[in-house]
N, C-alpha and C positions, 0 to 999 in steps of 0.2 A: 539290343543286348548291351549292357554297360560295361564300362571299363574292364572293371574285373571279372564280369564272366567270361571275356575277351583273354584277357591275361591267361586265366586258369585253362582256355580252353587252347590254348595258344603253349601253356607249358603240358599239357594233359600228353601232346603227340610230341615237342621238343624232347621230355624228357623220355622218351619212349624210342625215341629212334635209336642209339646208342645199345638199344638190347637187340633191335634188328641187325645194327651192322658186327654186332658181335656172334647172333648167332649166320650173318656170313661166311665172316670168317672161320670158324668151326667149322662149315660146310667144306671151305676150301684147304683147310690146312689138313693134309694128309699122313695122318700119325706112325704110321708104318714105316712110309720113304722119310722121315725125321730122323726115323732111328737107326734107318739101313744108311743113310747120309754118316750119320754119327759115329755107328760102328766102322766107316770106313776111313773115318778120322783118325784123327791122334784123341779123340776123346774117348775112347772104348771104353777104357777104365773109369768112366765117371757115372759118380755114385748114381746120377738121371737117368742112364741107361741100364742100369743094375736092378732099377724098378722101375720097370716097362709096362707090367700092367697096372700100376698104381697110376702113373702117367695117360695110359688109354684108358682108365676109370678118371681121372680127372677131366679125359676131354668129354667123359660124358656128362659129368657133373658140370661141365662147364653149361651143356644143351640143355640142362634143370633149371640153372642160374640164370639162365635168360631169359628162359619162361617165364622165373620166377618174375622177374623183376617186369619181365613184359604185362604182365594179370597183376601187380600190386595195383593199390589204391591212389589214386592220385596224392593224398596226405602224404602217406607212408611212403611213397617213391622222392615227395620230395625229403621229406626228414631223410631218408636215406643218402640223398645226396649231398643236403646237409651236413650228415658226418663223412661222407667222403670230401667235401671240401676243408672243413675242417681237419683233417689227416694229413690235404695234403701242405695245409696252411704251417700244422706243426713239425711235415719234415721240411716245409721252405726254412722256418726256424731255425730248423737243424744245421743245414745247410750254409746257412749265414753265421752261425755262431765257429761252424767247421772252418769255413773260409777264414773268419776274424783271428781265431786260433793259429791258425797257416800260418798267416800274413805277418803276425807278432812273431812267431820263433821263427821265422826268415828274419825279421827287421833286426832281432836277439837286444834289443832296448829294453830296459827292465825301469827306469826311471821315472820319475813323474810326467803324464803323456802331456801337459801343457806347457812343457817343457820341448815337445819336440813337435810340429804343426804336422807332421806326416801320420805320426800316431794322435794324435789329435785329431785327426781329419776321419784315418780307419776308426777309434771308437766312436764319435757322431753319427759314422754310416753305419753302423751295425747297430749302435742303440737307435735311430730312429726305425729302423727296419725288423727290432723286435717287438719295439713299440708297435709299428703297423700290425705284426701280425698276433699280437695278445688282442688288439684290439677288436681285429675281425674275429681272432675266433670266439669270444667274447660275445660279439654281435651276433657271429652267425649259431652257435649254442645258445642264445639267449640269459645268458646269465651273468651277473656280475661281480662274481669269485675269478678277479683277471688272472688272480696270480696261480692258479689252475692249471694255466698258457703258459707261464713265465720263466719256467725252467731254465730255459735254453739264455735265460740274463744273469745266470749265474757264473759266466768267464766273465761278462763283462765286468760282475760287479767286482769279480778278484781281482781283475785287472786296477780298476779305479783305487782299489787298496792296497795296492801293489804286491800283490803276492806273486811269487818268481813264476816265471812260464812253464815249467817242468809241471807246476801243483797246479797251475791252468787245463794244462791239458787232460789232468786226472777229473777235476771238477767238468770240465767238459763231458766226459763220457759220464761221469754219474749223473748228468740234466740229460742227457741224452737218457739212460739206464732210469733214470723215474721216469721221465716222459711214456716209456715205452708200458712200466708197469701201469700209469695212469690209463693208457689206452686199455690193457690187459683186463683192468678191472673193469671198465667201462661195459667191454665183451662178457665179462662173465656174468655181470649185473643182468644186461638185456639178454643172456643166453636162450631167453624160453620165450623172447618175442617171435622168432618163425613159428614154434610149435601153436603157439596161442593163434597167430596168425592164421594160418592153416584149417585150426581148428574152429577156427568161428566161419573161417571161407567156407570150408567141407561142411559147416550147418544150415550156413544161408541159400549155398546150393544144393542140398536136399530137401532144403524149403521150396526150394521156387520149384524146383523139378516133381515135387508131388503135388503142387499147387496148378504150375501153368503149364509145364511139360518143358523138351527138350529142346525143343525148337524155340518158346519163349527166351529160353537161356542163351540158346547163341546169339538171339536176335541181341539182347540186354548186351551182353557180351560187346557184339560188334558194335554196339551206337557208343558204347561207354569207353572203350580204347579207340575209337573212330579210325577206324583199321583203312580204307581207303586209302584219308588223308595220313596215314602213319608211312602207309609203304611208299604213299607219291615223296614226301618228304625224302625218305629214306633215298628212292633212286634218284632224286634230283641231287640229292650229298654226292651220290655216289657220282654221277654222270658229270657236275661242277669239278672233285678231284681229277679226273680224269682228264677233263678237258684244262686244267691247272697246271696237272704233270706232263701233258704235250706242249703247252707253251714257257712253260718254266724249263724243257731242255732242250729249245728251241731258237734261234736269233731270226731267221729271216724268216719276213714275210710269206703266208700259206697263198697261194693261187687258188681261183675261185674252184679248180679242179679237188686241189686239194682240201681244200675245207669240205668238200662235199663227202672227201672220202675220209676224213677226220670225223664229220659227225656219225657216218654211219658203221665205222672201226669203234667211235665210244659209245652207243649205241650197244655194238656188238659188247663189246668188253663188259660194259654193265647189264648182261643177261646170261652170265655163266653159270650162276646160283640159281636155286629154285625160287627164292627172296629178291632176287635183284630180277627174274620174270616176272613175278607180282608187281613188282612195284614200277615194272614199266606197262604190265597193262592195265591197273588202277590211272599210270600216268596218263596211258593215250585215253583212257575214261573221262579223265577231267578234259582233256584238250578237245577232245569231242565234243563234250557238253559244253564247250568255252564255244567252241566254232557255230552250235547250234544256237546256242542263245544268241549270239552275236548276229548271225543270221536272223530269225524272229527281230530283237530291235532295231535291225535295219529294216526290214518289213513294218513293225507296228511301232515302233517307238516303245515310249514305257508302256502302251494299254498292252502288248505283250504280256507283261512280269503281271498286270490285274487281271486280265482275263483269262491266263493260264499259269499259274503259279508254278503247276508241278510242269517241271521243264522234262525235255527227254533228257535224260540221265546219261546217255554216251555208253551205258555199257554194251550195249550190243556189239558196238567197235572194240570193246575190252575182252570182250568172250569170245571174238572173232579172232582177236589175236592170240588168246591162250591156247583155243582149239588148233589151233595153224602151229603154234610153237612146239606142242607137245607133237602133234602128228607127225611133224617131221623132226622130231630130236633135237631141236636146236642147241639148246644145254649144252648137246657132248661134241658139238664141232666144234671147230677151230674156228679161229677168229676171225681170217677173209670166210671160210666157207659162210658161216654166220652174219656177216656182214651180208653179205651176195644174199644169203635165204632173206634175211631182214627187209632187204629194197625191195623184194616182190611181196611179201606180207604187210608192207608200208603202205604198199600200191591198193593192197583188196582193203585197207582199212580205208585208205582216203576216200574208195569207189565206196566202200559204205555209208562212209560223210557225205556225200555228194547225193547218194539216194537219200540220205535221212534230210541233210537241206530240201531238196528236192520238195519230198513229203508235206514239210513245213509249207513251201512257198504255192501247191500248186492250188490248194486251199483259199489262199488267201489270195493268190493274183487271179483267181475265176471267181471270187467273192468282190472284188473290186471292180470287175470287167463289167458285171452283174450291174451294181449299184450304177446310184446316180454323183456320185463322189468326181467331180471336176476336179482335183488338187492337181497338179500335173507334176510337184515333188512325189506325194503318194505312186503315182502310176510308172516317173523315171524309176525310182528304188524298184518298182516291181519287177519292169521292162528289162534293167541292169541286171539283175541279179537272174532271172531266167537267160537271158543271152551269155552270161559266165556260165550259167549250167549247161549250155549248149553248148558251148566255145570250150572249154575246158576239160570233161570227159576225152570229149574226141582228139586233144592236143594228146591227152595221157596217154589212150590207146596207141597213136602215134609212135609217142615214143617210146612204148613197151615193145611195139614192134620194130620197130630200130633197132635196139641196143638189145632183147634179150629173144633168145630161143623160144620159139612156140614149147607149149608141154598145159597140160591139163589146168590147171593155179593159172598162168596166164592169160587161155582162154575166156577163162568164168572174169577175170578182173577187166578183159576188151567186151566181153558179151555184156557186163554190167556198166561198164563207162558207155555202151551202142543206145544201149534201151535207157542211161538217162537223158541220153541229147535227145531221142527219137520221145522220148515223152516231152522234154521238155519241147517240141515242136509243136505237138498238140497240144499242151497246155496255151502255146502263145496264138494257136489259131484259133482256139472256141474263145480264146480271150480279144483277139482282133473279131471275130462274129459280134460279140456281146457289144463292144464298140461302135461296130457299122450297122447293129441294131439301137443302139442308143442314140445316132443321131439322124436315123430313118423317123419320118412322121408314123408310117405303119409296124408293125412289128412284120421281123420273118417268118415268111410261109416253112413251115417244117423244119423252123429250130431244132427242136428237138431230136430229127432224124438226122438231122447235119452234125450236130454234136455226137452222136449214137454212132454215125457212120467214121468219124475220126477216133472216137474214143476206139469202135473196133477195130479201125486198122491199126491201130496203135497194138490194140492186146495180140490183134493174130501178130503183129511181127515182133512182139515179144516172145509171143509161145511161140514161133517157128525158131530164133535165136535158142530162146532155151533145149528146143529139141535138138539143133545142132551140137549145144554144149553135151546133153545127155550122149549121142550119138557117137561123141568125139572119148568122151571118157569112157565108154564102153568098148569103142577098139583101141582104144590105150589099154586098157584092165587086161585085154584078152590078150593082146601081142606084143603089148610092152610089161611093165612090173607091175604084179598082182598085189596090194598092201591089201585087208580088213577096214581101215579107216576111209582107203579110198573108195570102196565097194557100199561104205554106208554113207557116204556122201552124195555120190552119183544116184544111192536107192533115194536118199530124202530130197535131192534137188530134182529127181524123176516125179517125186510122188507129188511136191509141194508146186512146183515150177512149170510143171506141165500135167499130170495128171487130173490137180484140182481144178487149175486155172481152165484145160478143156471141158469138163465139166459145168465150169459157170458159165463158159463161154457160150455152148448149148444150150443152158438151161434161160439163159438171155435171151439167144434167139428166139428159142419155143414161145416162151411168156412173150413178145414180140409180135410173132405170127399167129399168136393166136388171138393176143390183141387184137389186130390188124382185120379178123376174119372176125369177129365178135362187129367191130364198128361198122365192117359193110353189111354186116347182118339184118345192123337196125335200119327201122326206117328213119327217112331224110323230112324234117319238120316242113309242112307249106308254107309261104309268105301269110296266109291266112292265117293259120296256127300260131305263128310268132307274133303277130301283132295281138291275137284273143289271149296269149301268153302275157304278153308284156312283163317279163320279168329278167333277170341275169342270170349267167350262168353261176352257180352255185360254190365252182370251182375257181375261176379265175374273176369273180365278182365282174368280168366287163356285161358291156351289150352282145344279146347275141344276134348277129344276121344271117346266122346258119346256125343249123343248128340237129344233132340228132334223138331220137326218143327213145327211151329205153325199154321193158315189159312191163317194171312197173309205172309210167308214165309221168316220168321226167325227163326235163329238157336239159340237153349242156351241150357243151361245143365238142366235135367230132375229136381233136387233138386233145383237148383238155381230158376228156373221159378216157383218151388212149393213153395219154398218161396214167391214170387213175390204174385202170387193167394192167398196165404193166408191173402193180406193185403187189393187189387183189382183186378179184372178180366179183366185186359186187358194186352195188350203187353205194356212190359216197354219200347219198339221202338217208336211203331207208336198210342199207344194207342187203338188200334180196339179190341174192343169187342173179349173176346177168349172163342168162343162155340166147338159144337165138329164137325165133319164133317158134319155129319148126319143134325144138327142146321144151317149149313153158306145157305142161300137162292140163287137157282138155283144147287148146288152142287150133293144135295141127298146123294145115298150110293158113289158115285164116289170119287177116291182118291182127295185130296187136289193137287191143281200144285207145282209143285216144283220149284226151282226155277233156273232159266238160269245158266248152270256150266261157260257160258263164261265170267257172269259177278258178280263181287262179291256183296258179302251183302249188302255193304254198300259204299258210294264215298266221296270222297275228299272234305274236309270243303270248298274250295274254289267252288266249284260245284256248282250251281244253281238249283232248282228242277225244269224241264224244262216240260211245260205241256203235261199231256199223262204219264208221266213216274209213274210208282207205289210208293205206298208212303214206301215202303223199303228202298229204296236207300238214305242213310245214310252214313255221314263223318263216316269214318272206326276207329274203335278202337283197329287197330292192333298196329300203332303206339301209342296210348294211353300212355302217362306222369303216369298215374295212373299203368301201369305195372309193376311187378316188387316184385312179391310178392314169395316166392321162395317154390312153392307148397303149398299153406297155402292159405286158404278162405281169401278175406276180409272181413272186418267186414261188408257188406251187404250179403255178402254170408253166416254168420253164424246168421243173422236175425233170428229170431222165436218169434210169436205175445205170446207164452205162457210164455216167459222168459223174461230177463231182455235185451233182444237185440232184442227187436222188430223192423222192418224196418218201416221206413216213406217214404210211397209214393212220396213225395213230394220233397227229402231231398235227395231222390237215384236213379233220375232218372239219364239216361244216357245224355253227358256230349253235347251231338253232340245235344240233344232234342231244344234245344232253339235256333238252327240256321236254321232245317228244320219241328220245329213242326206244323209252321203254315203252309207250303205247304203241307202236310203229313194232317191235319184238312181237307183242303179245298178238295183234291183230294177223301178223302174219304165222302163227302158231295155229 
């Protein structure tokens, strides 16, 4: 991006915020107790309150006015400010010529001023400082008609020709009285720029909306006022005043106690407004996404930002905290109560930080565990950063329950810090596995079921935690305060947190045990047959020395093909349905055929599948390019659907499939 698309996008939300904290203020300033304040005044008689509702029409015109100006045009927002800088440049004008005026009929010298150093000194400062200001407005109007501006050098110049002070002060108010008709005319000139305005806005969005629809339009909308980064700007103004106005009426030193209750009293303050809660859950949105990427390049460095561009975005933690703010009212507490609700919705956003780092890292520290990557900085960053997610959670929990009362909000943010330390255990065990397998000469017997049996204990004592939570809010609901919001919470964390979860949990096991009964089904290949074979297994490219066969008469290794099952029930060959003997039609209890010692597995990619021939015969993967792995699984080999290496059907089949699948279809048709 260059400079100045930098610039313009940098004033696009600068100049934008100023409509947000105005229409704050509107929100806060209460037009009724203004006037019931007033009438109890000594102002009752004033003409302000005499027109009360011209007044509460104004404050709604004022909630137009900021719209307006929030939806202008980037151009036309800044021209607009343009002339409000220039407005206020020519009543600073005013102001300096009022002052010069003052200060001569106090002095009461009427003589020539180089004649006296004092009036000498006040006309200098006041001509260069009309001077300054003809010349910005000048610049900032673009035009070079100075004397446009110059009104207000009209005391000066009578002064310098000594006309008495009495006929100063008349000329004074007449620069003052053209200045003002120069403005007036300015106004009437441009009167029918809002109308025009408007009316090309009200065409272009009737364009787009019969063209691309409604939802086009707010999208365009939001990317073009960059509303996120408009509201974070916005609460960061607000939460800096804040914390400016506590130590500007302040001398001594805050204690660590207090600072803590300083940040989450400005916190509380800057969340009064409907606009100042947006703009602190856009804020904790970015800091989300600040913590998450931060996390990722400590894990990958820059191959992070190339290999995943699109970062998690953090709003999850933003929409967790609007949900949480609105459900409980926050808005309309008071500002300890507010503060107090704050720390515990501070609490379930961090616990969701912590699951969404989590997410990120457990990925990539079982993908490292995997490889052959000896770096031993790569593996500290992984090691550190899972022991903080261990360590940390459970400090929170801690001291959540310290310092605050059990109640249902609490529960779910100890239940969600329990299960990410209890995950991150098994993350760092099948990660210590992968390690005590990498520097074994053999691989582990029954990886796959070691990893399956931690991954499960892992899920049951997640889903027993979460039935506890469901349990716990359900005799809250019934014996303590009954809310709607609370009822559809505990439905969707019943439906999503335990009901689905048991569901898969099952549906794991089955596909499991049925596996498991599929591979004692088959028959166990002889030492004979593997040598008349001489070939690899298909799946995990090694040698096999065991080895099972399946109905259509293929060989692979017993664990390798259990994997396979556990994703689809067929041969990762030829596709065919893998039943047990007993199930193949015509067979009965009779053994499965075996298959011809004189010809191998599988044939030569050049080969044709010539009709009659069985759909086995497959380009051979003894020379396979993909060999070469020095006793050690490949990563389809160490697949398991309960972990984070589940196999994709799709993604692993064998390599020779897409030169004889379709004759291998039709033969078995």
């Amino acid at each position: 991006m260059a400079a100045k698309e930098k610039l313009e996008a940098v004033l696009n939300v600068a100049l934008r915020v100023p409509s947000i904290m105005l229409l704050d203020v509107l929100y806060r300033w209460d037009v009724s107790s203004f006037f019931q304040q007033i009438q109890r005044s000594s102002l009752h008689n004033n003409p302000l309150f005499q027109y009360k509702y011209l007044a509460l029409n104004m404050h709604y015109v004022g909630y137009i006015l900021s719209v307006v100006l929030l939806t202008l045009p980037r151009q036309h927002l800044v021209q607009l400010y343009l002339y409000f800088l220039t407005a206020l440049l020519l009543y600073a004008g005013h102001q300096i010529s009022r002052d010069y005026v003052r200060s001569e009929l106090e002095s009461g010298y009427e003589g020539p001023m180089y004649l006296e150093p004092l009036s000498m000194n006040r006309f200098m400062t006041a001509l260069v400082g009309q001077l300054v200001v003809c010349t910005l407005c000048s610049c900032v109007m673009k035009t070079k008609q100075i004397w446009l501006f110059s009104a207000h050098m009209l005391p000066l110049l009578a002064r310098l020709c000594l006309v008495p002070l009495e006929t100063i002060v008349i000329i004074n108010k007449f620069a003052m009285i053209f200045t003002g008709l120069e403005v007036l005319y300015f106004l009437a000139s441009n009167l029918l720029v809002p109308y025009n305005l408007a009316k090309s806005a009200y065409r272009e969005l009737v364009q787009v909306v019969e063209v691309y629809g409604l939802l086009a339009l707010g999208m365009s909308l939001w990317n073009q006022l960059v509303v996120p980064v408009l509201f974070m700007v916005f609460w960061l103004v607000l939460f800096a005043l804040q914390i400016y106005s506590y130590f500007s009426t302040r001398d001594q030193p805050a204690s660590r106690e207090r600072l803590l209750f300083l940040f989450l009293t400005s916190i509380a303050e800057c969340c009064s407004t409907p606009y100042s809660l947006l703009g602190l859950v856009f804020t904790v949105s970015f800091v989300a996404l600040g913590v998450l990427t931060l996390c990722k390049f400590y894990l990958q460095g820059y191959r992070a930002f190339m290999n995943d561009p699109a970062m998690n975005r953090g709003m999850t933690e933003g929409v967790t905290l609007l949900i949480l703010a609105v459900q409980t009212g926050l808005i309309e507490l008071q500002v300890v109560h507010r503060a107090f609700l704050l720390s515990i919705i501070l609490f379930i956003v961090v616990a969701s930080i912590l699951q969404s780092m989590l997410e990120i890292a457990d990925p990539i520290v079982l993908a490292l565990g995997a490889s052959r990557d000896k770096s031993l900085w790569k593996h500290f960053r992984a090691v550190s950063l899972c022991l903080f997610l261990l360590v940390f959670p459970a400090y929170m929990a801690y001291m959540i329950c310290q310092f605050f009362h059990m109640d249902f909000w609490l529960l779910i943010i100890i239940s969600s810090s329990i299960l990410t330390s209890l995950q991150v255990l098994g993350t760092l065990f099948i990660y210590v596995l992968f390690m005590v397998e990498e520097f074994r000469k053999e691989p582990v017997e029954n990886m796959d079921d070691v990893i399956y049996y931690v991954n499960g204990t892992y899920r049951l004592l997640e889903f027993l935690v979460a039935l506890c939570v469901v349990a716990y809010g359900v005799s809250e609901t019934i014996f303590g305060e009954w809310t709607v919001m609370g009822s559809v919470i505990i439905f969707i964390h019943s439906y999503y947190n335990v009901w689905l979860r048991a569901q898969l949990g099952w549906k794991s096991f089955l596909l499991r045990r049925d596996a498991v009964n599929k591979i004692k089904s088959l028959p166990v290949a002889t030492k004979e047959q593997l040598e008349q074979h001489n070939d690899i297994c298909a799946i995990c490219y090694q040698d096999m020395k065991t080895a099972v066969i399946t109905p259509c008469s293929h060989f692979f290794h017993a664990g390798c093909l259990k994997k396979w099952l556990y994703v689809q029930e067929t041969c990762p060959l030829c596709h065919c349905q893998l039943k047990s003997p007993s199930q193949l039609p015509g067979l009965g209890p009779e053994p499965v055929q075996q298959p011809n010692p004189s010809a191998e597995q599988n044939t030569r990619p050049g080969d044709a599948a010539e009709p009659g021939a069985e759909c086995d015969h497959r380009p051979s993967v003894k020379d396979s390019p993909s060999k070469g792995h020095d006793g050690h699984d490949s990563p389809e080999a160490s697949a398991h659907p309960g972990g984070s290496h589940s196999m994709d059907s799709d993604s692993d089949m064998s390599p020779c499939e897409a030169s004889q699948g379709a004759a291998c279809a039709a033969e078995l048709i």
